[in-house]
N, C-alpha and C positions, 0 to 999 in steps of 0.2 A: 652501587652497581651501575655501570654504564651503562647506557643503551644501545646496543648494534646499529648501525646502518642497515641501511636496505640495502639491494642493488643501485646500482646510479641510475636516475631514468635517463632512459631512449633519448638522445639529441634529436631534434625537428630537422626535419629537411626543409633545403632553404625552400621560400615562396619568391612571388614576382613580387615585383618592389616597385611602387609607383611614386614620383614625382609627388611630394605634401603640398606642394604649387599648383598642381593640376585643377583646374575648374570641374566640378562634378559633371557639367556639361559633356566633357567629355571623358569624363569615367565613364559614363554611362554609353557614350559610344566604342570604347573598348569591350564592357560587358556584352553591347549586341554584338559588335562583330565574332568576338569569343563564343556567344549562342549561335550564330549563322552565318559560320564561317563564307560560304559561297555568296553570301549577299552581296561584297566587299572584294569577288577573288576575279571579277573581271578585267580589273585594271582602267585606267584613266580612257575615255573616247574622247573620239570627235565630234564638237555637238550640231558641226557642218553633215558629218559624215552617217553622224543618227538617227538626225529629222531629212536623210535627204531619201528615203525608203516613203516614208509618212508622204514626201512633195509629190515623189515619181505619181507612186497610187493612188492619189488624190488628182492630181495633173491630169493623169489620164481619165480618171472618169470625168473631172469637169470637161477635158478636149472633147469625150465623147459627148458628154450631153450638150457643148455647143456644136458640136455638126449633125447632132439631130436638130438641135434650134434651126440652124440652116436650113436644112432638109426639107420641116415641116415648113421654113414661111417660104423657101422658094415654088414650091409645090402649088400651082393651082389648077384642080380637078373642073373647076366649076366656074365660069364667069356669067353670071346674067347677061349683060351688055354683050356675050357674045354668041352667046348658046340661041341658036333658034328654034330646039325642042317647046314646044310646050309646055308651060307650069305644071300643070297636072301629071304630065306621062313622070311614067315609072324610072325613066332615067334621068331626067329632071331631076325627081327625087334622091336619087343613090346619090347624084349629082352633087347636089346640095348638102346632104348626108356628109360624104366621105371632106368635101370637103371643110364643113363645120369641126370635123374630126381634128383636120389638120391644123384648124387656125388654134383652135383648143391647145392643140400639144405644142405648138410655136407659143402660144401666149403663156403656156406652164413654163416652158422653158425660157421665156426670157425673163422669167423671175427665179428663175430655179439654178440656173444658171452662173448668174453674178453670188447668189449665198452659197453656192456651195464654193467659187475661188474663192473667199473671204474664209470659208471655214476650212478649205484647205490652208490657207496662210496660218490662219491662226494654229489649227494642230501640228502644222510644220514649227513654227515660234516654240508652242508648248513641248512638244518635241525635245527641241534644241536647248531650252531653260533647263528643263528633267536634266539633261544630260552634265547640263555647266552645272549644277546643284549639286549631281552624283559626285563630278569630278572634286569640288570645293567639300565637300563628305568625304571622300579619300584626301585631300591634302593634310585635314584635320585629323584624320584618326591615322597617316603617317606620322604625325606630329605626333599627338598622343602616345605611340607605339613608339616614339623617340623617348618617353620620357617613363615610360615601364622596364625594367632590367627583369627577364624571366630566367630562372637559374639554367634552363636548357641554353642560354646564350654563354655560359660563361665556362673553361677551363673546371677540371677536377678540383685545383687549390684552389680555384674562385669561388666555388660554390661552397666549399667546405667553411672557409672566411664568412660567405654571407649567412652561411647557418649558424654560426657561432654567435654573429654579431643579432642576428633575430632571433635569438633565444634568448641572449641577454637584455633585448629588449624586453620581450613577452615577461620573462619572469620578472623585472621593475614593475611593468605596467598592471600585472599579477599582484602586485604584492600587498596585503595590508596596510602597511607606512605608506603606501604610496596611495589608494585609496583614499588613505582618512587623513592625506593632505599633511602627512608628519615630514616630508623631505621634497616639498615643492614639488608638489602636484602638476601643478601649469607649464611648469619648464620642464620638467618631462614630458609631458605629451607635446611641448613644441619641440623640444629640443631632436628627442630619439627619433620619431619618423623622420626630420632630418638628416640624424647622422645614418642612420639605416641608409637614406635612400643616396649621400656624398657617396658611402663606402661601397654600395651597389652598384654605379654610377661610374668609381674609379676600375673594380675590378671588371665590369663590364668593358672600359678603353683596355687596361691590361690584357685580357683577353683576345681583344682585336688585335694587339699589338703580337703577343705570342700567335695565333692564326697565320702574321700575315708572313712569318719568316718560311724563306725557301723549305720543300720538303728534301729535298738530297743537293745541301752544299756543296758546290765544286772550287777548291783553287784554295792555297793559304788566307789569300786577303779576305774572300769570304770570311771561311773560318775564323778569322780574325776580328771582323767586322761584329757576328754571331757573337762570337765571344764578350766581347763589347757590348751590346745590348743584351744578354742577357745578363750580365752582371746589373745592368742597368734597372733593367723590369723585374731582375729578383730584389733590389733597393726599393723598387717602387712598393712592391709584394710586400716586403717588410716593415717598410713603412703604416701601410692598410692593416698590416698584421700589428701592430704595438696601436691602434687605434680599436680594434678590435678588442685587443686585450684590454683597456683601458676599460671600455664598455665591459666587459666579463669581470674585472676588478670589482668595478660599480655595482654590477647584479650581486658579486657577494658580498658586498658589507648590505645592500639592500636584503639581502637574504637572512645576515648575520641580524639587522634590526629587525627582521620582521619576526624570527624565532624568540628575541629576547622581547619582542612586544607581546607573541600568544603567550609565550611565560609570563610574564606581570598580570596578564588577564587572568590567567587560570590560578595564580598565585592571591590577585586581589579577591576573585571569587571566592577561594577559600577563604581569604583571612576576614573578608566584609562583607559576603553572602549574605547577611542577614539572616534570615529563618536555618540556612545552613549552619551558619557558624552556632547559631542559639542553640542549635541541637547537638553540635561538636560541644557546646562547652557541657552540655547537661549530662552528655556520657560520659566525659573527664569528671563530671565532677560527682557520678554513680560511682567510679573507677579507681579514681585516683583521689590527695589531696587536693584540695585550692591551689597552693603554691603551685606542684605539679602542672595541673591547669593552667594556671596563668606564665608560667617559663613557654608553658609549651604554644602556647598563641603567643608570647611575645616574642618565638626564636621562627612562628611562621613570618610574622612582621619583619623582623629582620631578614630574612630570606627577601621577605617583600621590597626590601628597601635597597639588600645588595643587588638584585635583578634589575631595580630599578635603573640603580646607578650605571648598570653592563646595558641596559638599552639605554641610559639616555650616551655611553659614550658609544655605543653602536651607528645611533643614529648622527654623532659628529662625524664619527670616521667615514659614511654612509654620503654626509655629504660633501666632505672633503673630495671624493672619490667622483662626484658629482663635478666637482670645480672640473678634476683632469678629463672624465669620459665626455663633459655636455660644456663644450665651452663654447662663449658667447657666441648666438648666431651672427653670421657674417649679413648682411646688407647684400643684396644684389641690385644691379640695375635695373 
């Protein structure tokens, strides 16, 4: 008696695809700008045009407090050498007073003065650095955001391709045999997020390419021209499409060995369970003859043995398919 299928499951929708090259560095400045968005939505400044708010209002209060410095040392209330009041009278005193006052707030201010242009310069500098850092923070996570494909970037048939192609990945990387290192482990995880992120990457330029044609052609030559390239980028499309499939290929004989591997396991269980088996045979042998018994575990063995053989040529074909979907990585410069 066969066993029914399910339903098929649910295909994935595609996801964004990043760059396997990417330094975490700057994965990780995708992630923040993706958390806060507005952080990142000002756009490049001027680090002239920045710090030069910081100069003005700084400027001015240092002008101001050098022409109070002025103020207070031109200012004299008071000169002994000239005043012929008497030391003692009371305007002598105010005399004295007001102008102690003044030399005070000239001798504040000629120290006060020169630190605060200095600490104007320097929040003016600080200023304008902030700003060149901001901007070299945007060049990087343009870059970055060059080297991510988000499926809202891409044509109807585009996205449909990259879902195909990331689900065949997921279900390899998913799968038992691949796990427990039975169909080269390490070359799938190098290989796939590579060919994910070419085939991302390609339909990503595809799409640009579809975008940029005319919306209402006028004139045969047009037309003509149109015609021509879309032949061209449906060749491109199809192309992407028999790389896709190759990878979908791959996932099912990867799929084919990993069903004939839980079969050997649940096969070996039974036949070499130990305590299990020891009790299959003690009820064969309440039940039935010896003989009986023993046909009947020597035809689970044999089961045992033809499973074997369908996964071990599962996992040939598994990774023949491997050679066409994950071929060698290319070198870049």
């Amino acid at each position: 008696m066969t066993k029914k299928k399910g339903p098929p499951a649910p295909r994935m929708a595609a996801v964004p695809v990043v760059d396997p090259d990417l330094p975490e560095k700057a994965r990780k400045l995708l992630r923040d700008a993706e958390k806060d968005p507005r952080r990142y939505s000002s756009g490049r400044l001027s680090p002239l045009w920045a710090a030069a708010p910081v100069g003005v209002r700084g400027g001015a209060g240092t002008a101001g407090g050098a022409l109070l410095w002025w103020i207070s040392g031109s200012v004299q209330v008071y000169d002994p050498k000239t005043d012929d009041l008497p030391s003692d009278s009371a305007s002598d005193l105010f005399g004295k007073t007001l102008q102690s006052v003044f030399d005070a707030v000239h001798s504040g201010f000629t120290a006060v003065v020169p630190l605060a242009a200095a600490g104007v310069l320097l929040l003016t500098g600080l200023r304008a650095w902030e700003v060149a850092g901001y901007n070299a923070t945007l060049d990087r996570l343009t870059e970055a955001r060059n080297r991510c494909v988000r499926p809202s970037e891409l044509a109807e048939e585009a996205r449909t391709l990259l879902a195909r192609a990331q689900q065949a990945k997921t279900t390899v990387l998913a799968s038992s045999v691949h796990r427990f290192d039975l169909i080269d482990r390490q070359r799938n995880e190098m290989a796939l997020p590579q060919q994910e992120w070419e085939i991302a990457e390609a339909l990503r330029e595809y799409t640009r390419l579809v975008k940029a044609e005319p919306k209402n052609p006028r004139g045969d030559k047009v037309a003509a021209l149109l015609g021509t390239r879309r032949k061209a980028l449906k060749t491109s499309l199809d192309g992407i499409a028999r790389r896709v499939t190759a990878l979908e290929s791959y996932a099912d004989q990867v799929t084919a060995a990993d069903d004939r591997y839980k079969e050997l396991q649940q096969i070996h269980q039974l036949a070499e369970g130990g305590g299990d088996v020891l009790d299959l045979l003690d009820l064969l042998a309440r039940t039935v003859r010896d003989d009986l018994a023993v046909a009947e575990i020597e035809g689970m063995t044999g089961e045992a043995a033809a499973v074997a053989t369908t996964f071990t040529s599962a996992l040939e074909s598994a990774k023949e398919a491997a050679v066409i979907a994950l071929p060698a990585a290319r070198k870049t410069a």
